[in-house]
Biopython code that builds the backbone (N, CA, C, O; Angstrom):
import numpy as np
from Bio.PDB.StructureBuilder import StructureBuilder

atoms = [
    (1, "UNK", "N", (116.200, 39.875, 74.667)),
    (1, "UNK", "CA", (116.930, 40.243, 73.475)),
    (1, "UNK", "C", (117.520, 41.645, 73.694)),
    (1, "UNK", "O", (116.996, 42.684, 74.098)),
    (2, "UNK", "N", (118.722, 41.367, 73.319)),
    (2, "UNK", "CA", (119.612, 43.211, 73.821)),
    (2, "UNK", "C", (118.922, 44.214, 72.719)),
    (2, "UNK", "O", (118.282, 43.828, 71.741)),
    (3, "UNK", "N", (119.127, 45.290, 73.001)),
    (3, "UNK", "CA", (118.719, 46.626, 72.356)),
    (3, "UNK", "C", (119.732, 46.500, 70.728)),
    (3, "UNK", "O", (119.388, 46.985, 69.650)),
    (4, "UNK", "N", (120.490, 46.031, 70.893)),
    (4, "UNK", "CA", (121.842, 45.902, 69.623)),
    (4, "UNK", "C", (121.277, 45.034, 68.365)),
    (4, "UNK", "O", (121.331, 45.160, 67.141)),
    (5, "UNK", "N", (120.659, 44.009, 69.344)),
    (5, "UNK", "CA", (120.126, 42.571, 68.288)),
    (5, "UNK", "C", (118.410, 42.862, 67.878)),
    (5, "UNK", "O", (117.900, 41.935, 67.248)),
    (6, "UNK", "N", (117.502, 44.055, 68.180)),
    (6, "UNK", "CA", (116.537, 44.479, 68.366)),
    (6, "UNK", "C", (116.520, 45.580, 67.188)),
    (6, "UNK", "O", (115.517, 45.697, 66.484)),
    (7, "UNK", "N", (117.764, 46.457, 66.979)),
    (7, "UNK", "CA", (118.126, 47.070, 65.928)),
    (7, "UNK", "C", (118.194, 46.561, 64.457)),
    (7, "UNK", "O", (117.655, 46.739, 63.364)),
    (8, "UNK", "N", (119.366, 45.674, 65.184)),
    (8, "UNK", "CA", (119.567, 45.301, 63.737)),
    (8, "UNK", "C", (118.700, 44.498, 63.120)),
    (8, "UNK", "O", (118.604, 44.311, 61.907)),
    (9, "UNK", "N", (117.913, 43.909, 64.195)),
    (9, "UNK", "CA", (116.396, 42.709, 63.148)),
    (9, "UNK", "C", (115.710, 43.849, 62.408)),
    (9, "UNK", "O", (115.506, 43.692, 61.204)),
    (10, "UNK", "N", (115.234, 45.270, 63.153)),
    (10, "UNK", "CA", (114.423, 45.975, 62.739)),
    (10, "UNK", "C", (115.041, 46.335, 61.276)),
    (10, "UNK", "O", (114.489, 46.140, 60.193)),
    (11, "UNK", "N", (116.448, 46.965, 61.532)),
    (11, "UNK", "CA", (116.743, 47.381, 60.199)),
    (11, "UNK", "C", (116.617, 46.388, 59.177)),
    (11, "UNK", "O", (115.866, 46.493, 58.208)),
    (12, "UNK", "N", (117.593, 45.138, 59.489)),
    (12, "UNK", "CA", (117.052, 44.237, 57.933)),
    (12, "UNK", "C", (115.656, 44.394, 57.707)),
    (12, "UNK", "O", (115.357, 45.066, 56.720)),
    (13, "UNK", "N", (114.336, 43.724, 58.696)),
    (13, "UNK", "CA", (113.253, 43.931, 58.242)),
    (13, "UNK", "C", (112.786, 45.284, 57.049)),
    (13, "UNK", "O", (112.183, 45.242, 55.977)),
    (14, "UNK", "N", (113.233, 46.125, 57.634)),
    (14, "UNK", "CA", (113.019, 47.157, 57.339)),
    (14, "UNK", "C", (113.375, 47.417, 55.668)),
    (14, "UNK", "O", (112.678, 47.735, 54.704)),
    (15, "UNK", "N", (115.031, 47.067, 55.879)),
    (15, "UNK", "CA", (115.689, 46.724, 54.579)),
    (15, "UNK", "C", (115.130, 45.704, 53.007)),
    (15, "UNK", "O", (115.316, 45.871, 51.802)),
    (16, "UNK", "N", (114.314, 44.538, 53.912)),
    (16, "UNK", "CA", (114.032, 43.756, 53.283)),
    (16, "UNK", "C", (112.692, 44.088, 52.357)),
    (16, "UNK", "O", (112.415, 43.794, 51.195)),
    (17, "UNK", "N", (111.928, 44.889, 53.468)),
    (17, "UNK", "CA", (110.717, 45.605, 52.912)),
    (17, "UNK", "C", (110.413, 46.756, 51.947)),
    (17, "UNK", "O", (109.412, 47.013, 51.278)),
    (18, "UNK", "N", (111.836, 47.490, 52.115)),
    (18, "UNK", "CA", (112.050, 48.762, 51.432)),
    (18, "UNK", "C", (112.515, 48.174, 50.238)),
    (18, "UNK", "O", (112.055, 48.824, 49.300)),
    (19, "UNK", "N", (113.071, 47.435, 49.926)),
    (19, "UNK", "CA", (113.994, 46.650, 49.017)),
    (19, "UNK", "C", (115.499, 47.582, 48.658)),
    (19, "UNK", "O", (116.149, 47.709, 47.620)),
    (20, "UNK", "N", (115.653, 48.079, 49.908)),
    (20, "UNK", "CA", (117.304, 48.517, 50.176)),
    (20, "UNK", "C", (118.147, 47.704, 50.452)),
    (20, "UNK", "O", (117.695, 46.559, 50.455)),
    (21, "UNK", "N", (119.376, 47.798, 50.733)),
    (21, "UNK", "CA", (120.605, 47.177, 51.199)),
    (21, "UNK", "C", (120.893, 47.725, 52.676)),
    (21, "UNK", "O", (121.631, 47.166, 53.487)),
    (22, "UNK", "N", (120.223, 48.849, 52.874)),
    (22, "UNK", "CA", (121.383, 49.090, 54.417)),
    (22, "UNK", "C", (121.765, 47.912, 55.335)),
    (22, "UNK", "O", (122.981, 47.807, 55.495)),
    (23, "UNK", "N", (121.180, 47.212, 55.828)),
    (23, "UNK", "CA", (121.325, 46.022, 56.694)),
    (23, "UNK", "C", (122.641, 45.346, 55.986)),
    (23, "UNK", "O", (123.688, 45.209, 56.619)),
    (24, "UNK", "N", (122.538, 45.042, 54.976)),
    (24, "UNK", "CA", (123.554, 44.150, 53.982)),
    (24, "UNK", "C", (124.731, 45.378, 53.922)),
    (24, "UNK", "O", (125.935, 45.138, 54.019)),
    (25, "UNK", "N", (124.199, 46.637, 53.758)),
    (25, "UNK", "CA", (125.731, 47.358, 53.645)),
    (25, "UNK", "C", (126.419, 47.617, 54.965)),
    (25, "UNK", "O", (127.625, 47.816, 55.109)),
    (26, "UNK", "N", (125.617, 47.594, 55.786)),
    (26, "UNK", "CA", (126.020, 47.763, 57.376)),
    (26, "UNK", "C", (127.056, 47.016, 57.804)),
    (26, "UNK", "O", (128.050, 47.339, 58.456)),
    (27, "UNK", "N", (126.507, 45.372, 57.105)),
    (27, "UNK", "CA", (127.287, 44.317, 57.715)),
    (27, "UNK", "C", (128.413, 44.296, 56.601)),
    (27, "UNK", "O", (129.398, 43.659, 56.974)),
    (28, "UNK", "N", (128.492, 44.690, 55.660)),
    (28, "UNK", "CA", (130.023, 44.333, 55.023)),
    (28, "UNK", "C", (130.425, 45.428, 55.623)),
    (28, "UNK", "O", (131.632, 45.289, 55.819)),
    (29, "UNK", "N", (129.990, 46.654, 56.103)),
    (29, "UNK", "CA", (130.711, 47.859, 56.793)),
    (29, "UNK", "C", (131.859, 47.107, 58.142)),
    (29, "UNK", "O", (133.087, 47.082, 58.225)),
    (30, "UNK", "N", (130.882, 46.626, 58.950)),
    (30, "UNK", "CA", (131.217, 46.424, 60.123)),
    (30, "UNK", "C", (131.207, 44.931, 60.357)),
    (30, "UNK", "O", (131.194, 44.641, 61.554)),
    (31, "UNK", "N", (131.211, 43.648, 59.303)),
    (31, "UNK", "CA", (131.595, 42.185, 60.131)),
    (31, "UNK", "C", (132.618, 41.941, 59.303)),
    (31, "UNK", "O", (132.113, 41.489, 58.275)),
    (32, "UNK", "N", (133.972, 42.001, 59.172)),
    (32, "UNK", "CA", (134.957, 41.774, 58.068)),
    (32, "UNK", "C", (134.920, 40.730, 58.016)),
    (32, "UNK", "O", (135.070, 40.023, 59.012)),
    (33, "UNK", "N", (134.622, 40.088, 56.353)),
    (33, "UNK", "CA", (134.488, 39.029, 56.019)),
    (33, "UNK", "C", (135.660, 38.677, 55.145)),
    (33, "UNK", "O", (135.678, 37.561, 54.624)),
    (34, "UNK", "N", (136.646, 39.532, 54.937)),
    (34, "UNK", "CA", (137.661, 39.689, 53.636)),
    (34, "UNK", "C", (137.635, 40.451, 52.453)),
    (34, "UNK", "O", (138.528, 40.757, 51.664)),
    (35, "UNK", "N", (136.152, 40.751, 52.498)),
    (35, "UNK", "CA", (135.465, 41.170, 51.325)),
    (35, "UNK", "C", (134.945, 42.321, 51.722)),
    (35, "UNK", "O", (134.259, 42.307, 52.744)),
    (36, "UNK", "N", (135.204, 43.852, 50.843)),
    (36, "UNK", "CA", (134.711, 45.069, 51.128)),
    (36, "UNK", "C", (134.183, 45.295, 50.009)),
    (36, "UNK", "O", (134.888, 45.040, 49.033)),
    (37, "UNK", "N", (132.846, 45.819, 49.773)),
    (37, "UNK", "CA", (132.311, 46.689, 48.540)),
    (37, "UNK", "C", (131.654, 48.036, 49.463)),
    (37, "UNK", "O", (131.093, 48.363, 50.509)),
    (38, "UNK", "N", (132.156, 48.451, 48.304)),
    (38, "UNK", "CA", (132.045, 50.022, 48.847)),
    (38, "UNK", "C", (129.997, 50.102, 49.116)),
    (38, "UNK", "O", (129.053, 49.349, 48.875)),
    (39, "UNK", "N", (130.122, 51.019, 49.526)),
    (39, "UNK", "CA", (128.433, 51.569, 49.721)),
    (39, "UNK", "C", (128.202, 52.637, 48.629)),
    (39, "UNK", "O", (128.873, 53.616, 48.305)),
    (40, "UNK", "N", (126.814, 52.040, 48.078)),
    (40, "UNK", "CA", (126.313, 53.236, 46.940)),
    (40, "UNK", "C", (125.269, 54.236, 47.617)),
    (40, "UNK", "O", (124.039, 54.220, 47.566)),
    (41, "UNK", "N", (126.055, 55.027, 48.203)),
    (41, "UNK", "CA", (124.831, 56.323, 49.109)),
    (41, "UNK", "C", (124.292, 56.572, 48.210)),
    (41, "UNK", "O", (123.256, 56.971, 48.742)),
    (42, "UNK", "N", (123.992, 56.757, 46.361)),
    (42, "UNK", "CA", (123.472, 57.397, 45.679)),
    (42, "UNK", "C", (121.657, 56.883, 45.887)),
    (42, "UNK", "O", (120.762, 57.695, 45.651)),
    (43, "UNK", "N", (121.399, 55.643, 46.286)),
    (43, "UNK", "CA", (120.382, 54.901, 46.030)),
    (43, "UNK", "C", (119.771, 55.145, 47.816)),
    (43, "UNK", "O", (118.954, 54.427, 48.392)),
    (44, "UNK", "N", (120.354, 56.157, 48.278)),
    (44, "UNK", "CA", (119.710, 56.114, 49.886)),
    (44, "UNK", "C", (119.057, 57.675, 50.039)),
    (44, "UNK", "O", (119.588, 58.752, 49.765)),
    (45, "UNK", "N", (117.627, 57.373, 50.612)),
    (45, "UNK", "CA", (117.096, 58.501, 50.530)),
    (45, "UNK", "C", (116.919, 58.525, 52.526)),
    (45, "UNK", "O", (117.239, 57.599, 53.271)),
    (46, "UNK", "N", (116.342, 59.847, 52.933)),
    (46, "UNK", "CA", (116.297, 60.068, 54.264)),
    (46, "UNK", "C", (116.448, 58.880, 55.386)),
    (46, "UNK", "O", (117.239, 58.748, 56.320)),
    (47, "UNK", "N", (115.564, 58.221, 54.998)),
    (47, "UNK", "CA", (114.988, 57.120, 55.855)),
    (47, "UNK", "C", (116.553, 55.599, 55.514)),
    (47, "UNK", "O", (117.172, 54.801, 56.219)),
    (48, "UNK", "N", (116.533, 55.795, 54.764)),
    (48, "UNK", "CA", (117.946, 54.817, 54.867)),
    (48, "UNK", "C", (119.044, 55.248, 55.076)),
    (48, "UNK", "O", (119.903, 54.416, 54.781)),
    (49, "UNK", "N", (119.573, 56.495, 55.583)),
    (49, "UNK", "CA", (120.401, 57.009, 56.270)),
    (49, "UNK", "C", (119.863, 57.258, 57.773)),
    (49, "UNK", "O", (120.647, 57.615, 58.654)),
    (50, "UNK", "N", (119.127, 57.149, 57.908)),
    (50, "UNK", "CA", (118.265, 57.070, 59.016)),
    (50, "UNK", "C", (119.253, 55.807, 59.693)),
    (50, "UNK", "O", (120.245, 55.780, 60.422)),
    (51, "UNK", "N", (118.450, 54.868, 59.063)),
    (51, "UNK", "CA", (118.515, 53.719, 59.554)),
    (51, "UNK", "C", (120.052, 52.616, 59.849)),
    (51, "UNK", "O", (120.152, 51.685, 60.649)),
    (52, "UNK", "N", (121.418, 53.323, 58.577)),
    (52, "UNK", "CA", (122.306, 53.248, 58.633)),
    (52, "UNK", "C", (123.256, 53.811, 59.668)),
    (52, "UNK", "O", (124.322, 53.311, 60.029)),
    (53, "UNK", "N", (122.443, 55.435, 60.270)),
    (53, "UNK", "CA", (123.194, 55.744, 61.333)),
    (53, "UNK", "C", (122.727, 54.873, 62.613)),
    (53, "UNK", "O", (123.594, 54.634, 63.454)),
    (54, "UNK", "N", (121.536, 54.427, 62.802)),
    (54, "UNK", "CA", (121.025, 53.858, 64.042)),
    (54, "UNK", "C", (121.661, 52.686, 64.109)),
    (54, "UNK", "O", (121.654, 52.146, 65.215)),
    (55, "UNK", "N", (122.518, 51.832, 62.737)),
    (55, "UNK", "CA", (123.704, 51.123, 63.124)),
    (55, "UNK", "C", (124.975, 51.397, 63.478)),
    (55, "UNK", "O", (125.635, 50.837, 64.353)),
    (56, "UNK", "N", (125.316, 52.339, 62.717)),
    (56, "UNK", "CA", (126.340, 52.816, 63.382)),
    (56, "UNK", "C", (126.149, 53.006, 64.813)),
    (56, "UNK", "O", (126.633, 52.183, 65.590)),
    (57, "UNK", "N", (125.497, 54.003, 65.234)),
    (57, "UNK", "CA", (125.431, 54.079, 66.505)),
    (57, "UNK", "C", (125.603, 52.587, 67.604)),
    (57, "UNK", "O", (126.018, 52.770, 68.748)),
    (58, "UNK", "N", (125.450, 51.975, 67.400)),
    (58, "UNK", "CA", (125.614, 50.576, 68.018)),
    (58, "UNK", "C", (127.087, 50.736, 68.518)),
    (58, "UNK", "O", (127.359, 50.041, 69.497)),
    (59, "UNK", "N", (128.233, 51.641, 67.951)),
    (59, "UNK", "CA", (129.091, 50.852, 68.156)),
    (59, "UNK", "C", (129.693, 51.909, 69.124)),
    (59, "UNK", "O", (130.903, 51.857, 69.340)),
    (60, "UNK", "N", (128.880, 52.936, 69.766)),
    (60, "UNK", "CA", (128.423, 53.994, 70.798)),
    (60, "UNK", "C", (129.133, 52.745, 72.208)),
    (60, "UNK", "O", (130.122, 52.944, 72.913)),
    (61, "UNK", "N", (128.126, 51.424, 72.219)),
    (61, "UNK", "CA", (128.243, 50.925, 73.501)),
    (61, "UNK", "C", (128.802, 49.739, 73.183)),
    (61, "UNK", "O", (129.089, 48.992, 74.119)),
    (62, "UNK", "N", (128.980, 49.460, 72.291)),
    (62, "UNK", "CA", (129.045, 48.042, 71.780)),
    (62, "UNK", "C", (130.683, 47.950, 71.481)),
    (62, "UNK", "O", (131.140, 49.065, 71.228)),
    (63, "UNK", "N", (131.427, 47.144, 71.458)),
    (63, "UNK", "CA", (132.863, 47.227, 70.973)),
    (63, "UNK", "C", (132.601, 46.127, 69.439)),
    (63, "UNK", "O", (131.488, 45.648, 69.222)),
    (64, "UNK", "N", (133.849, 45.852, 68.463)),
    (64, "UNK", "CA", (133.583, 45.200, 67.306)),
    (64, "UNK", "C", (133.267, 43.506, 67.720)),
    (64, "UNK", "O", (132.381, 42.812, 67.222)),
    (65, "UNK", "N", (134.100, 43.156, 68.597)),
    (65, "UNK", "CA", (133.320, 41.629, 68.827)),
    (65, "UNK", "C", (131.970, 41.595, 69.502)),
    (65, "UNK", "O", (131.027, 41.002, 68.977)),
    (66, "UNK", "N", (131.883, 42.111, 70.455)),
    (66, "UNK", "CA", (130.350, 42.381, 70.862)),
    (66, "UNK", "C", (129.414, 42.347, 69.482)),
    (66, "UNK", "O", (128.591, 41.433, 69.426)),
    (67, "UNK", "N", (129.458, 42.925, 68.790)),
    (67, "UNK", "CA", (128.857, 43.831, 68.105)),
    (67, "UNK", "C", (129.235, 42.407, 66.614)),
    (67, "UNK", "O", (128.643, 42.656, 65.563)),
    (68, "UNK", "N", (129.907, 41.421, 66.609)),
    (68, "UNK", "CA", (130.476, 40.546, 65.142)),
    (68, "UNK", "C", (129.304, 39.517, 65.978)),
    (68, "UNK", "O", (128.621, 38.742, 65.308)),
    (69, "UNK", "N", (129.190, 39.572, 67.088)),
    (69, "UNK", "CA", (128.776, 38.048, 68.263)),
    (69, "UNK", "C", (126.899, 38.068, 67.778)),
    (69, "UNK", "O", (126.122, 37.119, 67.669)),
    (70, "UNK", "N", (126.658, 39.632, 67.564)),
    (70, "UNK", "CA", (125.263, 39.346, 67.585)),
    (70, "UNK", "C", (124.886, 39.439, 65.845)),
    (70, "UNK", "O", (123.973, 38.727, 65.426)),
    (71, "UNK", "N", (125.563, 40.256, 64.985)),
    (71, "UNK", "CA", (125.459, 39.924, 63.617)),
    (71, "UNK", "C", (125.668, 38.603, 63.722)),
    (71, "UNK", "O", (124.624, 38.049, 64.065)),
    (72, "UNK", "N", (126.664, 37.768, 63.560)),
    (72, "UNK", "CA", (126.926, 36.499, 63.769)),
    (72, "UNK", "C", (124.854, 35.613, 64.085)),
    (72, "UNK", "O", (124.169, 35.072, 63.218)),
    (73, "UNK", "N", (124.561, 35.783, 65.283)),
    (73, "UNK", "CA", (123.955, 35.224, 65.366)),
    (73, "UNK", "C", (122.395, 35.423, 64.512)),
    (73, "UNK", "O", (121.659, 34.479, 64.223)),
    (74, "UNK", "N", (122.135, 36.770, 64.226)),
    (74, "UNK", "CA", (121.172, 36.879, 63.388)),
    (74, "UNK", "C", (121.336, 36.104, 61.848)),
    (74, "UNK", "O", (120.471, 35.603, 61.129)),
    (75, "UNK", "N", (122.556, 36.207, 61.699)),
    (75, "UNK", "CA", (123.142, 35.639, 60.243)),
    (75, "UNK", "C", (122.849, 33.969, 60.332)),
    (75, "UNK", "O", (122.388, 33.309, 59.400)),
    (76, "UNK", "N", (123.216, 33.447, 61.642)),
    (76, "UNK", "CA", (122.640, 31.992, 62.007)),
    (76, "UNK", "C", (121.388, 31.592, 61.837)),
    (76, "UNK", "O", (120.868, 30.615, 61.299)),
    (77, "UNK", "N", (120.812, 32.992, 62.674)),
    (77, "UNK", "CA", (118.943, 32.241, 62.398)),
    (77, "UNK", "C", (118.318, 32.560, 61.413)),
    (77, "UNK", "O", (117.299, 31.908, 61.189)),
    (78, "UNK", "N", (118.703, 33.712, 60.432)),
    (78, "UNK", "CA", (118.345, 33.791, 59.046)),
    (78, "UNK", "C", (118.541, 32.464, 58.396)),
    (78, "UNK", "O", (117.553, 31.774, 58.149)),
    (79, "UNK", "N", (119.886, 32.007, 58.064)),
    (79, "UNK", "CA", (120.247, 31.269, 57.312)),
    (79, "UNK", "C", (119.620, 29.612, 57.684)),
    (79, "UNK", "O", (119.473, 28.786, 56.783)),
    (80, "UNK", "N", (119.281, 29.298, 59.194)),
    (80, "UNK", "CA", (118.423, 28.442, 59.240)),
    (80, "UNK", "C", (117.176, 28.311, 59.024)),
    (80, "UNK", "O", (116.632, 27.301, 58.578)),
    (81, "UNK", "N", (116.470, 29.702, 59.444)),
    (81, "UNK", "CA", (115.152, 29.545, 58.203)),
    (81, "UNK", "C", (115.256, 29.398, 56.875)),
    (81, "UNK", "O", (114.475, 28.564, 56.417)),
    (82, "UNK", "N", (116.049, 29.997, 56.005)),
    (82, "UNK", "CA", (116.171, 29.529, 54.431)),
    (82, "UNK", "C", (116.273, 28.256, 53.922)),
    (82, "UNK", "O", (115.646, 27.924, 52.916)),
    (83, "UNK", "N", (117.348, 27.158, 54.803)),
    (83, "UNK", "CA", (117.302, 26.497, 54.480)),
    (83, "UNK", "C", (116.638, 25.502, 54.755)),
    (83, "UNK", "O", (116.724, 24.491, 54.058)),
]
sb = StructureBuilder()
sb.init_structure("model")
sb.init_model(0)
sb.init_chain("A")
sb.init_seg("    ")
for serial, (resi, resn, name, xyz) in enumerate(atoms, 1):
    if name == "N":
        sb.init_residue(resn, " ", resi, " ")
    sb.init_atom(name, np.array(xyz, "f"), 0.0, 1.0, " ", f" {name:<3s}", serial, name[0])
structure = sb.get_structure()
């Protein structure tokens, strides 16, 4: 598993546990879906800016399809466990 797709599991986890959005704001940041909502920094304390830059940073080595290929696929295996 690449260092890129290792991130971003951590952050949702992370997200999911904190009961933040970064993971979810990350990806309307960076997988254009058509749909932009802005980000509410008001509701982010240290640690979720933390964790929002350690996505950003991804895109350090990563270019935007690289980087749509592995959101993409986490979004796959989420959505097959749910259902």
């Amino acid at each position: 598993m690449s260092k890129a797709k290792k991130t971003l599991l951590r952050v949702k986890t992370e997200s999911i546990n904190l009961g933040v959005s970064v993971y979810r704001d990350f990806i309307n940041l960076a997988h254009h879906n058509g749909i932009y909502k802005e980000i509410d920094f008001s509701k982010y304390g240290y640690l979720e800016y933390v964790l929002f830059a350690e996505c950003l940073n991804l895109f350090e080595n990563l270019g935007y399809d690289q980087l749509t290929e592995i959101i993409d696929e986490i979004e796959d295996t989420f959505s097959k466990i749910v259902t």
